[in-house]
Backbone as CSV, one residue per row, in Angstrom:
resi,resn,N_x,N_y,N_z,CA_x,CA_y,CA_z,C_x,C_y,C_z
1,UNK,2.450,26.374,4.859,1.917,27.727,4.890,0.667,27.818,5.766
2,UNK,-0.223,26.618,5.662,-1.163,26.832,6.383,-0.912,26.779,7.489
3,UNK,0.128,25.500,8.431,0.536,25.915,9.408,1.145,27.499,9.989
4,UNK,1.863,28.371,9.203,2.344,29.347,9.760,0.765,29.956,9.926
5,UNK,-0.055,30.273,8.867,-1.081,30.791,8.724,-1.877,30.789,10.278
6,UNK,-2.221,29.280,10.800,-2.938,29.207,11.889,-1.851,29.553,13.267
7,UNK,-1.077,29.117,13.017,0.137,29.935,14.213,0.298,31.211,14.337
8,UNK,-0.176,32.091,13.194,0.184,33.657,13.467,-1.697,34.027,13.936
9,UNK,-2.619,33.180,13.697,-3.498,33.331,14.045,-3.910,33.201,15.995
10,UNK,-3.227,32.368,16.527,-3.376,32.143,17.921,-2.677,32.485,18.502
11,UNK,-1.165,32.682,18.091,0.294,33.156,18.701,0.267,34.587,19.460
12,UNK,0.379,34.623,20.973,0.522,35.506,22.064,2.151,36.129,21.560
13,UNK,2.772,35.299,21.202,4.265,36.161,21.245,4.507,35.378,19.818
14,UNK,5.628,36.080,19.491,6.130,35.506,18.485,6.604,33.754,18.084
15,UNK,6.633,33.316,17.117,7.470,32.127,16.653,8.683,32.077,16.940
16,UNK,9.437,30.971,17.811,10.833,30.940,17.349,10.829,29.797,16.826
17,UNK,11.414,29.341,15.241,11.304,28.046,14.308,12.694,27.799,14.313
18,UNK,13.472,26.957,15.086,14.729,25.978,14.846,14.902,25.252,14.108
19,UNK,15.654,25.364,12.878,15.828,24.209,12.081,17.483,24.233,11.901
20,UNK,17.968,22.890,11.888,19.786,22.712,11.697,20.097,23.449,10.299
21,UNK,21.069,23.454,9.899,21.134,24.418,8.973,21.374,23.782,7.735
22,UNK,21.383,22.600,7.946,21.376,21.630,6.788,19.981,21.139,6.188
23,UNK,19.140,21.764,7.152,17.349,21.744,6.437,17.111,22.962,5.571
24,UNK,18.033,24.153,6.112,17.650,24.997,5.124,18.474,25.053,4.001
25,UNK,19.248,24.027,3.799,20.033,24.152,2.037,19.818,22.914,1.718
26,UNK,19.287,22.217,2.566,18.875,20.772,1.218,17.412,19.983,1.122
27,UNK,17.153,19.269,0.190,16.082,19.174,0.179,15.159,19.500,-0.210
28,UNK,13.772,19.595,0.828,12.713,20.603,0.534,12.860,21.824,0.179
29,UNK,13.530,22.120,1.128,14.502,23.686,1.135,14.737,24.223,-0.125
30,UNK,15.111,23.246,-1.367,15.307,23.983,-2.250,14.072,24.471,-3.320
31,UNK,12.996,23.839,-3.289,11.848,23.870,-3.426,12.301,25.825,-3.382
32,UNK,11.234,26.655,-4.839,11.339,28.032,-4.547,9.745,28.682,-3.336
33,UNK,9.015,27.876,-3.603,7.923,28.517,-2.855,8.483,27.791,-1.088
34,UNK,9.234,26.802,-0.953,9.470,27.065,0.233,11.044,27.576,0.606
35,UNK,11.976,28.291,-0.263,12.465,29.190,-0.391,12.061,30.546,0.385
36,UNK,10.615,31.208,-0.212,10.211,31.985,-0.274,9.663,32.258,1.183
37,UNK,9.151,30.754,1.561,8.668,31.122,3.584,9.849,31.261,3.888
38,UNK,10.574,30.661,3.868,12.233,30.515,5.047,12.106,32.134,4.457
39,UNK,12.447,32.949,3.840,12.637,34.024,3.593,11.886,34.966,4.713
40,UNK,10.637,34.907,4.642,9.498,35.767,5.388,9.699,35.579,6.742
41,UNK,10.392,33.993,7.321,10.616,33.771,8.492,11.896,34.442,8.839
42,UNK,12.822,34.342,8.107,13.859,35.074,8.286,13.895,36.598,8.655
43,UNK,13.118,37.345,7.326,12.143,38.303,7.741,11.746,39.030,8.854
44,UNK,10.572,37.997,10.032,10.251,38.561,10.649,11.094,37.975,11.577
45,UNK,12.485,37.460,11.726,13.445,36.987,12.724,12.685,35.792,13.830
46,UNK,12.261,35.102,13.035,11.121,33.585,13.595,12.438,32.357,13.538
47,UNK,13.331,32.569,12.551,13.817,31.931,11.670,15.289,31.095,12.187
48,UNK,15.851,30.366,13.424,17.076,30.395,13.552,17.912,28.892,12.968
49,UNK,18.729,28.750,12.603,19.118,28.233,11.900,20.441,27.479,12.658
50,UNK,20.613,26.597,13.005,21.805,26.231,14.440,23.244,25.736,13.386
51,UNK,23.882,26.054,13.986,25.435,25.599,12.862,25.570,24.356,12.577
52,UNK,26.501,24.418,11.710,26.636,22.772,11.631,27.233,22.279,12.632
53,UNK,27.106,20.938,12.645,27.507,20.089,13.917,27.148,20.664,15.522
54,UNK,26.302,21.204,15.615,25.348,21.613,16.699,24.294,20.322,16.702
55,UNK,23.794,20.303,17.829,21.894,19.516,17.821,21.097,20.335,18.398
56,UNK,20.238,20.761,17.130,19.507,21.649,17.111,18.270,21.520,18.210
57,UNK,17.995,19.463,18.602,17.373,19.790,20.199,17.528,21.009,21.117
58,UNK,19.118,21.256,21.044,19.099,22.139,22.388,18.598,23.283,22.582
59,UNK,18.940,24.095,21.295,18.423,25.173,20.611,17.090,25.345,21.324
60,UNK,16.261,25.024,20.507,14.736,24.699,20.483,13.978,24.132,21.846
61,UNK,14.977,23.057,22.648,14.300,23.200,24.105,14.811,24.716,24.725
62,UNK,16.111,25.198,24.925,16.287,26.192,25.414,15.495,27.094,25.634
63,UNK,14.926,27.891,24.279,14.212,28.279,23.561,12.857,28.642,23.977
64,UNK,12.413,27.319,24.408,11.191,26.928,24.924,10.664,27.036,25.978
65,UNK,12.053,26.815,27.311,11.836,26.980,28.632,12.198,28.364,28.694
66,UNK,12.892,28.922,27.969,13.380,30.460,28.451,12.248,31.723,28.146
67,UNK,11.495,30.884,27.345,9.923,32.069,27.025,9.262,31.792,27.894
68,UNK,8.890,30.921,29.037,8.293,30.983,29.896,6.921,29.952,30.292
69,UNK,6.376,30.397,31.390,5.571,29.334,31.625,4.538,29.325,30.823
70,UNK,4.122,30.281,29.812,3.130,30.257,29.075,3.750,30.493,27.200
71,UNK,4.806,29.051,27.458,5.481,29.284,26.016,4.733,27.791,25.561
72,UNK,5.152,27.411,24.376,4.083,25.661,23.617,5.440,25.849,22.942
73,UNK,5.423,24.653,23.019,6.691,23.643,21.598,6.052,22.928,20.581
74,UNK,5.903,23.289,19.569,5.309,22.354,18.620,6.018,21.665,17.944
75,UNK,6.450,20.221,18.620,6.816,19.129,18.487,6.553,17.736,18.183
76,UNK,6.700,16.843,17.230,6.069,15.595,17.585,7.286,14.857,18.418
77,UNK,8.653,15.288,18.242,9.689,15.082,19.160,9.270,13.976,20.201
78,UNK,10.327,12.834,20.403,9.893,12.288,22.342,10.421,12.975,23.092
79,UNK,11.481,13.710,22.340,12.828,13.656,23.547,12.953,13.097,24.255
80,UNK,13.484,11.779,23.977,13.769,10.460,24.900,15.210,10.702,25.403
81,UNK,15.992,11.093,24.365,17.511,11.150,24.563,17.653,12.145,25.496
82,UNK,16.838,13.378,25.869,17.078,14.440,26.331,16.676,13.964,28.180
83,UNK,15.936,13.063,28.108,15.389,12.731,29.583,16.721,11.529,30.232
84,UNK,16.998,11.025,29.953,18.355,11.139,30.236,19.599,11.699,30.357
85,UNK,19.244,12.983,29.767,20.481,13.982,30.741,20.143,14.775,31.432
86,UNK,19.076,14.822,31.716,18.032,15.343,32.812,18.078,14.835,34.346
87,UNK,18.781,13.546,34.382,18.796,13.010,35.582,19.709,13.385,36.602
88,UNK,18.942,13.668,37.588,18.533,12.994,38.833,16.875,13.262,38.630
89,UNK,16.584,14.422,37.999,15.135,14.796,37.724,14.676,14.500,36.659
90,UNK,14.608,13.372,36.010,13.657,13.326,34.790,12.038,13.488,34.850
91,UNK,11.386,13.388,36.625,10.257,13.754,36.618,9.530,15.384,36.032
92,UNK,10.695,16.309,36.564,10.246,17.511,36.199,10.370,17.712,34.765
93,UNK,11.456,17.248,33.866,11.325,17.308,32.408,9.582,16.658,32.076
94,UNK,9.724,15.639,32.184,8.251,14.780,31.822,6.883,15.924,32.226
95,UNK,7.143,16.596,33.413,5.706,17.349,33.517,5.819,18.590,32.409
96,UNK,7.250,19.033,32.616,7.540,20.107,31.622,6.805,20.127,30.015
97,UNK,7.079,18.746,30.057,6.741,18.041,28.525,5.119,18.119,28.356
98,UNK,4.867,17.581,29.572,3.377,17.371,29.257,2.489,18.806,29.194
99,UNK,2.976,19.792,29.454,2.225,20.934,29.747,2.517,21.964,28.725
100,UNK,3.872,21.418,27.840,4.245,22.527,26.831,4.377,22.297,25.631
101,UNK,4.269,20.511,25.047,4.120,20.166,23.952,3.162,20.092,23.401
102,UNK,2.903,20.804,21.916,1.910,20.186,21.220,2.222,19.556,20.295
103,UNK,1.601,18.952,19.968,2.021,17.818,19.217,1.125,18.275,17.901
104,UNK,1.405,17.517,16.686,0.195,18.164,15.198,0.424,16.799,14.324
105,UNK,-0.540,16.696,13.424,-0.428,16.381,12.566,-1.149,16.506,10.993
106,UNK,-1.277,15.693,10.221,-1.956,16.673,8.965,-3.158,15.778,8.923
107,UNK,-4.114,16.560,8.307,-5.533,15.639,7.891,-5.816,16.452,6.561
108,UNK,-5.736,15.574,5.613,-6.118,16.353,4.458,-5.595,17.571,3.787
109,UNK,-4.019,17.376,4.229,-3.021,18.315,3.774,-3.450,19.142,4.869
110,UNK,-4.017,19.324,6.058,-4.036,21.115,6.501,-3.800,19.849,8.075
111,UNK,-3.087,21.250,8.731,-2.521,20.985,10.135,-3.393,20.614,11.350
112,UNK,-3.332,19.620,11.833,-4.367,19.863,13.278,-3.539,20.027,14.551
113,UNK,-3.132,20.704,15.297,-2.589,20.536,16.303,-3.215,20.111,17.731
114,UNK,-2.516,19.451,18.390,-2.935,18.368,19.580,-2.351,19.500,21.016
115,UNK,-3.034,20.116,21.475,-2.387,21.284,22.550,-2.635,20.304,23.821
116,UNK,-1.763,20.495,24.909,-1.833,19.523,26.140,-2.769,19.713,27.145
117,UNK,-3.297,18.956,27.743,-4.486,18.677,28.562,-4.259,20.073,29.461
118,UNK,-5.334,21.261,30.001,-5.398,21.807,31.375,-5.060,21.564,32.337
119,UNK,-4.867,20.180,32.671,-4.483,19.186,33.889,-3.608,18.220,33.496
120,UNK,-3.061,17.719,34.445,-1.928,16.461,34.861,-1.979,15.061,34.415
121,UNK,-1.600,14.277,33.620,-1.867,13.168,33.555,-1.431,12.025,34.425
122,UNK,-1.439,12.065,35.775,-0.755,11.595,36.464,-1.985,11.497,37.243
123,UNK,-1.750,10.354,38.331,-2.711,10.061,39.543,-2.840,11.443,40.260
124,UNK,-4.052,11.620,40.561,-4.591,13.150,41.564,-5.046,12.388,42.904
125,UNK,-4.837,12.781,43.747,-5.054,12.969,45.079,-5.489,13.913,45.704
126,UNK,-6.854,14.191,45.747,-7.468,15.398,46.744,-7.453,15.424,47.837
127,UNK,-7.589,16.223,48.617,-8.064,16.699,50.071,-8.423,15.404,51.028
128,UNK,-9.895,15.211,50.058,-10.953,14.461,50.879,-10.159,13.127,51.005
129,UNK,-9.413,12.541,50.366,-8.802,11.372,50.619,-8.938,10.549,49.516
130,UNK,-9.644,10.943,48.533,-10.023,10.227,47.144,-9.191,10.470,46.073
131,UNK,-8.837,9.877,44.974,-8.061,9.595,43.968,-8.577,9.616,42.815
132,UNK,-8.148,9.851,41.994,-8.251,9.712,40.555,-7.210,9.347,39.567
133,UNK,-6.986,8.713,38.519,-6.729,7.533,38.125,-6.817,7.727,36.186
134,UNK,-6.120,8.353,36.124,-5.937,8.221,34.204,-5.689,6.791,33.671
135,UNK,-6.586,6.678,32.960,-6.863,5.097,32.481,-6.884,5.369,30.713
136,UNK,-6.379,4.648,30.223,-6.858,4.907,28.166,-7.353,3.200,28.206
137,UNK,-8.716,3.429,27.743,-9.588,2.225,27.126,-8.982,1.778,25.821
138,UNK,-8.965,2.627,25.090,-8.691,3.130,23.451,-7.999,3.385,23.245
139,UNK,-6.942,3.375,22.617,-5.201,3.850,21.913,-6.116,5.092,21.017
140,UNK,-6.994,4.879,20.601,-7.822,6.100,19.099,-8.305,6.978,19.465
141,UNK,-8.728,6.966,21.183,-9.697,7.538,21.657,-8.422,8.882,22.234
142,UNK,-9.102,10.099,21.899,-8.158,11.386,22.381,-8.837,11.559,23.717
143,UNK,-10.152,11.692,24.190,-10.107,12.217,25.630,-9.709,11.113,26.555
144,UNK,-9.047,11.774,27.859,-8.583,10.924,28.465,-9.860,10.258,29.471
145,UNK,-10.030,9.203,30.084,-11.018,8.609,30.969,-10.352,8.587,32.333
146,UNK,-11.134,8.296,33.409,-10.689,8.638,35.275,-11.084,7.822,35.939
147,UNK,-10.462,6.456,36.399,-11.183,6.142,37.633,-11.015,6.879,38.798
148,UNK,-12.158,6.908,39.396,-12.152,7.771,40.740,-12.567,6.439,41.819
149,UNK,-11.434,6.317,43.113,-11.391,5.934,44.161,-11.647,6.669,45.337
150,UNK,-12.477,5.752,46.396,-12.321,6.762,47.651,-12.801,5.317,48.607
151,UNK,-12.222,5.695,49.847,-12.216,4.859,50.914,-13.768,4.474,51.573
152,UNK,-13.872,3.289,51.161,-15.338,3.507,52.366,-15.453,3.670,53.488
């Protein structure tokens, strides 16, 4: 709940929430207070539900690229399987990824979400002839660090 809570709080356009349809009859699902969200999501048509024997991946990337360049996936997803049918281009999936996933997780029961860097995580190359260089010191550490190269 708190997640929907902070999502209807920042959300430019609506939610679309994909779940297979076997999440919404078993399980948690049957739980009545989360009964009661699937309801409200349903509700405000947030809510789609993919048939059986579908993979609801597709759904949900579709989904994602078809709202546009200023749509977010909130995923912890790799989609590893999916970058292999992506090929001859798995580069453009990977930038796709990096610019539209957020990623979340919980701290203390309430949601934090991880939104993707302003910029590229990939080597930069400017103008002047100099480089820059995404480096992680730290696996713990969230900001990213830069070596910067340039020719003497």
């Amino acid at each position: 709940l708190e997640a929907e809570e902070s999502m209807n709080k920042t959300a430019q356009k609506p939610p679309l929430l994909v779940l297979h349809v076997m999440r919404t009859l078993r399980g948690p699902a049957l739980d009545p207070k989360n009964q009661e969200v699937m309801k409200r999501w349903k509700d405000n048509k947030w809510l789609w539900a993919t048939p059986k024997g579908s993979n609801d991946d597709w759904y949900w990337l579709y989904g994602a690229v078809k709202a546009g360049e200023d749509s977010i996936l909130v995923s912890n997803d790799e989609m590893r399987d999916h970058i292999f049918q992506m090929l001859p281009e798995p580069d453009l999936f990977y930038r796709w990824k990096d610019r539209h996933q957020v990623r979340f997780r919980f701290e203390k029961g309430r949601p934090v979400f991880l939104y993707p860097m302003p910029y590229s995580r990939c080597v930069q190359h400017l103008a002047d002839g100099s480089w820059y260089f995404p480096i992680k010191i730290d696996e713990e550490e969230e900001e990213d660090m830069w070596l910067y190269a340039k020719r003497a």
